[in-house]
C-alpha positions in Angstrom: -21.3 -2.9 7.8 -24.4 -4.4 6.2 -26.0 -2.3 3.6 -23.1 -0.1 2.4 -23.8 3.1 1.1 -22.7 3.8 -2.2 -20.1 6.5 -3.8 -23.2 8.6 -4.5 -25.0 7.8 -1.1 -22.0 8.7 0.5 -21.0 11.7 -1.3 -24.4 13.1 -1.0 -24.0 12.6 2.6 -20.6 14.7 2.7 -22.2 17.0 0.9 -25.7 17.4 3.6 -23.2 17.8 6.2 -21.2 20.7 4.5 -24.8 22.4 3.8 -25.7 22.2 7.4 -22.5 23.9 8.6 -22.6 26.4 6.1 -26.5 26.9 6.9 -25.3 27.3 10.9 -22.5 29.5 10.0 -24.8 31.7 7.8 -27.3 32.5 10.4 -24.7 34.0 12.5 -26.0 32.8 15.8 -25.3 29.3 14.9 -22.9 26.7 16.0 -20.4 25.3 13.4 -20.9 21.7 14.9 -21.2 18.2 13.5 -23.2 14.7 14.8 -21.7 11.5 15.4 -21.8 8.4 16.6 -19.8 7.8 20.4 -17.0 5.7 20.0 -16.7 4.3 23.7 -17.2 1.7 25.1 -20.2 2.9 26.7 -21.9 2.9 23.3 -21.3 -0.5 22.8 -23.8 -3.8 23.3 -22.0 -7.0 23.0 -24.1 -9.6 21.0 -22.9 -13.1 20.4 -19.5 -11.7 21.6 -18.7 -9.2 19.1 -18.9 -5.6 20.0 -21.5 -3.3 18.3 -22.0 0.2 18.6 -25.3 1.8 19.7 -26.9 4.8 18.6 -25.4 7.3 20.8 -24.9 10.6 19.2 -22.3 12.8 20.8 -22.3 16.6 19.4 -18.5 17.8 17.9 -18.6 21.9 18.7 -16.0 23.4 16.6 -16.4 26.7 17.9 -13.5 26.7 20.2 -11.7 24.8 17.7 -11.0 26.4 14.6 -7.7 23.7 14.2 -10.2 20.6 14.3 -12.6 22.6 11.9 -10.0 22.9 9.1 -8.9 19.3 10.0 -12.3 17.6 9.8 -13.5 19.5 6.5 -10.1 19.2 4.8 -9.8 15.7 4.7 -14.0 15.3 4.0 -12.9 17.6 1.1 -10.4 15.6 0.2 -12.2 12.1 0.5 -14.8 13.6 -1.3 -12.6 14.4 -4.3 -11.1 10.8 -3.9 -14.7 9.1 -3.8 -15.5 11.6 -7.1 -12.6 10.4 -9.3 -12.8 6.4 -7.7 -9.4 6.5 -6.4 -8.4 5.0 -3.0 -5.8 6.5 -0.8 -4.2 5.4 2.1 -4.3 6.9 5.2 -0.5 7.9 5.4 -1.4 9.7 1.7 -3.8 11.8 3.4 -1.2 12.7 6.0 0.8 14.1 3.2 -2.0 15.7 1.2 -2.5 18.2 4.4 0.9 17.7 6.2 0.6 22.1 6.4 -2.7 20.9 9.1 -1.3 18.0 10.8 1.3 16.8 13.0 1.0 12.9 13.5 -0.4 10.7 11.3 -2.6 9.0 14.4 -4.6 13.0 14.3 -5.6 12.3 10.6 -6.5 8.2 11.6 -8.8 10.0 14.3 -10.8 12.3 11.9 -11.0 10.0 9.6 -13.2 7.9 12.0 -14.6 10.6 13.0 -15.9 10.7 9.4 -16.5 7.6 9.1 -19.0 7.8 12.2 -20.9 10.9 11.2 -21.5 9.9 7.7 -22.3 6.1 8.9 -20.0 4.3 6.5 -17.3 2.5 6.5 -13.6 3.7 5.6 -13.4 1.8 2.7 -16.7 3.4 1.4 -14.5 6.5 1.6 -12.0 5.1 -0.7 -9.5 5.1 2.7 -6.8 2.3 2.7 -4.8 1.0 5.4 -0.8 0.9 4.9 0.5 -2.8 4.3 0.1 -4.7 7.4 -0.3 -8.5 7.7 0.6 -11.4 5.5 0.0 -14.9 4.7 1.2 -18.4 3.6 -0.4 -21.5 2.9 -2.5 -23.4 0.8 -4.6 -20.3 -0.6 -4.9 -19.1 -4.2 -6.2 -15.2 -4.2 -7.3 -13.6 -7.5 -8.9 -10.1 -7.6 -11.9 -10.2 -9.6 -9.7 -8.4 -13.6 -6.4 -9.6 -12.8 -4.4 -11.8 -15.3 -2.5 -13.8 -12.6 -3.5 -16.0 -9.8 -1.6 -15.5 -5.9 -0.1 -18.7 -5.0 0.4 -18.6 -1.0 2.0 -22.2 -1.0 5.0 -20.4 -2.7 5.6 -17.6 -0.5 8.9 -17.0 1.1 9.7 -16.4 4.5 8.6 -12.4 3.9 4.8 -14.2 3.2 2.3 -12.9 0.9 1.1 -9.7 1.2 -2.8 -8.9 2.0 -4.8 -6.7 0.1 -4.5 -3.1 1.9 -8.1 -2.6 0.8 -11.2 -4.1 2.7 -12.9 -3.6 -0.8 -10.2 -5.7 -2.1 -10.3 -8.4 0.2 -14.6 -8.5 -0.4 -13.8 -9.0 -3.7 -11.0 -11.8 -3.8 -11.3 -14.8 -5.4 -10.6 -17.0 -2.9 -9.4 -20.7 -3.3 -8.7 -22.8 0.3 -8.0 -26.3 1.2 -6.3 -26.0 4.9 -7.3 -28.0 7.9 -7.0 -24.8 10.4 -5.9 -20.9 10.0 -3.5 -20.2 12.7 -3.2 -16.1 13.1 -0.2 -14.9 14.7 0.5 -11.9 16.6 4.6 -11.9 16.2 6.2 -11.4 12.5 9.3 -13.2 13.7 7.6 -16.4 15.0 5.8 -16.2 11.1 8.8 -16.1 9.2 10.0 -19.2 11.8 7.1 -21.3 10.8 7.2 -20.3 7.4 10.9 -21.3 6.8 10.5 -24.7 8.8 7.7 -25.7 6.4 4.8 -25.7 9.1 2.0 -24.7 6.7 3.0 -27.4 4.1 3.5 -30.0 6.5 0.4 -29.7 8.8 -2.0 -27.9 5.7 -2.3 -25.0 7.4 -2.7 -21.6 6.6 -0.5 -19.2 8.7 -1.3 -15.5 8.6 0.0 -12.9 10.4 -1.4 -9.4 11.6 2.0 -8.0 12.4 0.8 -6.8 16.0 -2.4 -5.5 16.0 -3.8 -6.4 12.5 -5.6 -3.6 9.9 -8.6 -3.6 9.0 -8.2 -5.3 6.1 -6.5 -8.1 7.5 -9.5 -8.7 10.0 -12.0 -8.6 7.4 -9.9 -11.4 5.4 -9.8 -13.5 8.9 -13.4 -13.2 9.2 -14.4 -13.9 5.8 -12.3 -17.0 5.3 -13.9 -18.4 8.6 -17.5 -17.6 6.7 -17.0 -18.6 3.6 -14.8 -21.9 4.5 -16.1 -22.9 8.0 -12.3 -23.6 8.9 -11.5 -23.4 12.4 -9.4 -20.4 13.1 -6.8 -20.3 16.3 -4.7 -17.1 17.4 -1.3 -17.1 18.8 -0.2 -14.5 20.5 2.3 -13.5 23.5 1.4 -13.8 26.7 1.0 -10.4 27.8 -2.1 -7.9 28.0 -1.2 -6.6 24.2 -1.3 -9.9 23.1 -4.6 -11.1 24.8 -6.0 -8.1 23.7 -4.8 -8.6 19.9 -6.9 -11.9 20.3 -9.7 -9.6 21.6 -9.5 -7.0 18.3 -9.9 -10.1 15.7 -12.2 -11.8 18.3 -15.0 -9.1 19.1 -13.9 -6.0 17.2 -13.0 -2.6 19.0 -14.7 0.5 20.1 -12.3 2.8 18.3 -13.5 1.1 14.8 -17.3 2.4 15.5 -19.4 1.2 13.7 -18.0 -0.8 11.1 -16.0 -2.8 14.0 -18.5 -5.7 13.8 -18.0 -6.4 10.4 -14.8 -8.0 10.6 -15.4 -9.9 13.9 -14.3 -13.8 13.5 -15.0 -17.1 15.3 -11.6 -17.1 16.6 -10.2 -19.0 19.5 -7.4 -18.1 21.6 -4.5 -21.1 21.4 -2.0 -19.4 23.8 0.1 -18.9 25.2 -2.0 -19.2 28.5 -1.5 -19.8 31.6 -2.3 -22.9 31.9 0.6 -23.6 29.6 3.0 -22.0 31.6 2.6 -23.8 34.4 3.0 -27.0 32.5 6.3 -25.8 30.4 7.7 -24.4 33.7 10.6 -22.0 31.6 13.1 -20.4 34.1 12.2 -17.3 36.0 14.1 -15.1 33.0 11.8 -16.0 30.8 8.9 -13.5 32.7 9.6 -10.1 32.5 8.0 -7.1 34.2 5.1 -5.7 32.9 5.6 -1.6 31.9 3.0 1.4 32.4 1.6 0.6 29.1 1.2 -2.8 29.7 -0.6 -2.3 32.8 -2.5 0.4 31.1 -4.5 -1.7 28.3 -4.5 -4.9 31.2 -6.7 -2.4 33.3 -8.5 -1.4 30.5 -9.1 -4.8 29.7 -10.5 -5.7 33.1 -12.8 -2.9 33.0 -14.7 -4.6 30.0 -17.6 -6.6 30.9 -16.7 -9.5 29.3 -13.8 -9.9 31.8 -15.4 -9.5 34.3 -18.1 -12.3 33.8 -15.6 -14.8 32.5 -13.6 -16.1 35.2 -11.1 -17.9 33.4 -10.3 -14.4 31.3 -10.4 -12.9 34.4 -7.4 -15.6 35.5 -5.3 -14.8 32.7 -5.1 -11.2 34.1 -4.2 -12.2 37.3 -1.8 -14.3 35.9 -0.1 -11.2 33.8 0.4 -9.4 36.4 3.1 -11.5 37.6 4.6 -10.5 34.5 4.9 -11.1 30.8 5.9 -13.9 28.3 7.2 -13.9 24.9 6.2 -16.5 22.3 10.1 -16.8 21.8 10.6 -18.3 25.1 9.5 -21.2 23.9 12.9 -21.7 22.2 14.4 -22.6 25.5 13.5 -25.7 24.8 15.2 -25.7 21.1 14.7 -23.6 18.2 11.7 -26.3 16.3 10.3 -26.9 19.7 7.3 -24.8 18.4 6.9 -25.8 15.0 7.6 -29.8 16.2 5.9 -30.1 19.4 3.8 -27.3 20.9 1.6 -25.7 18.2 1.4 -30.0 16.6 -0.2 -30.9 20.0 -2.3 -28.2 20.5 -3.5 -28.3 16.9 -4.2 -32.0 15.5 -4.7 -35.0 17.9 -3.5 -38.6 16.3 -5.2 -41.8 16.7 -2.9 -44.1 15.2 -2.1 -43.1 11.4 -5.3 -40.9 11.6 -5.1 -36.7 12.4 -7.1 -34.6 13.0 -7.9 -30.9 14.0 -8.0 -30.4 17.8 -11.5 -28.8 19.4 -9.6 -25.7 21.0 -11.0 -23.7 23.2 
């Protein structure tokens, strides 16, 4: 989010909004209510193909919510506190801070982005982490700005490197990176695989892996290794409406982020698995399985973005997964390197003679 307020800007802002509760509360024929930003897709413009909220306001009434009143002012109270002292805590921490108010950790997630869209800032502005999710390794050397030792990712193990939990963290990285491509993966499995057949050191290429669908933090280090380096990045994900939508999340951003979704957008291009491919690998019939409710769920919702429906060969991948579902681990029908030696190779680098180089992917 351009412009990002600062500790003071944003406790000042927690602050206005207590006031004007209190205020409403104290005149007795007010409404204890709170303004924020929509987070729908209806509130969103797409420019350049990232997702950007509008400035759609939608009104939160808590007056037939006393639950969602404590909720939202308890964790602002705590933020607040957290923001005072300049400590960050994840978003599991918060759970347990007010585990007496909540029963799933996805109801604190929620306020917390509530928060995040009525005080226009982004979670890491509230000192909000997200829990470790996603990892890396390659030829990258990460140093945070203090620290006595430098992060070697050519010497991670098959477990990977861990990325910083914090956005803050990853905007302040010092950030060293001679790869040819970035290949994000959806799968941890197929991660470790490349990792212990050597694929980043023998094609220079830095593997990183969201672990499904990535964090925040691990978006924001997508996008700003694409910035800073110009290296062409290339997702691989499963074929299947999660997957395609994964691709969609680093791609364009999401509605649920609000505002701070555009921020960690990235140039990234989708390498498969498509349909195309299918066709030409022709795996047996096991290899497709049926999609479930959920899958067909987030297809449909999917398809009801306008960017599928004005892109016909998006719109062909649907119509595609609905005959069912692929995993990247099919692909060891045809032998357990298959990947690592022949797909990912030819759809990555093309040779003329002794002479490679990266592939124009789509």
């Amino acid at each position: 989010m351009e412009g990002d307020a600062s500790r003071w800007e944003v406790m000042f802002r927690m602050e206005q909004v207590c006031l004007q509760v209190v205020s409403s509360l104290a005149e007795g024929t007010g409404r204890p209510s709170v303004f924020m930003h929509r987070r729908s897709l209806e509130n969103t413009v797409e420019i350049d193909g990232v997702l950007h909220l509008c400035g759609q306001l939608v009104r939160r009434d808590f007056v037939r919510s006393p639950v969602g009143f404590a909720r939202y002012f308890a964790v602002l109270a705590l933020l607040y506190q957290q923001i005072l002292t300049g400590r960050g805590i994840a978003q599991r921490g918060v759970f347990y801070q007010l585990i007496h108010l909540f029963d799933r950790q996805v109801e604190v997630n929620n306020v917390i982005l509530d928060l995040s869209a009525t005080l226009e800032c982004p979670r890491h502005a509230l000192t909000v982490t997200s829990s470790f999710r996603g990892v890396l390794a390659g030829n990258i050397i990460m140093n945070l700005p203090g620290a006595d030792l430098d992060v070697d990712a050519n010497l991670a193990g098959p477990e990977g490197i861990p990325i910083p939990a914090s956005v803050q963290d990853v905007y302040d990285l010092n950030v060293v990176l001679n790869v040819e491509v970035i290949l994000v993966i959806e799968k941890f499995g197929i991660f470790q695989r490349l990792v212990e057949e050597c694929f980043h050191l023998s094609h220079r290429v830095l593997l990183l892996c969201g672990c499904g669908y990535p964090s925040f933090s691990t978006r924001a280090l997508v996008a700003r290794l694409g910035a800073d380096f110009e290296v062409p990045i290339a997702c691989l994900t499963d074929h299947n409406p999660h997957g395609l939508a994964i691709f969609q999340t680093y791609r364009r951003g999401s509605v649920r982020a609000g505002l701070e979704s555009s921020d960690y957008a990235s140039n990234i291009r989708w390498l498969g698995l498509r349909s195309i491919q299918l066709d030409i690998l022709q795996l047996p019939p096991e290899a497709r399985e049926p999609l479930s409710a959920r899958d067909m769920r987030v297809l449909n919702s999917l398809r009801n973005q306008q960017l599928f429906r004005v892109d016909p060969e998006l719109e062909r991948e649907l119509v595609f997964m609905e005959r069912g579902k692929v995993e990247l681990q099919a692909l060891f029908y045809f032998g357990l390197d298959y990947l690592s030696s022949v797909f990912l190779p030819n759809l990555l680098f093309s040779r003329n003679g002794d002479e490679t180089t990266v592939c124009h992917f789509v």
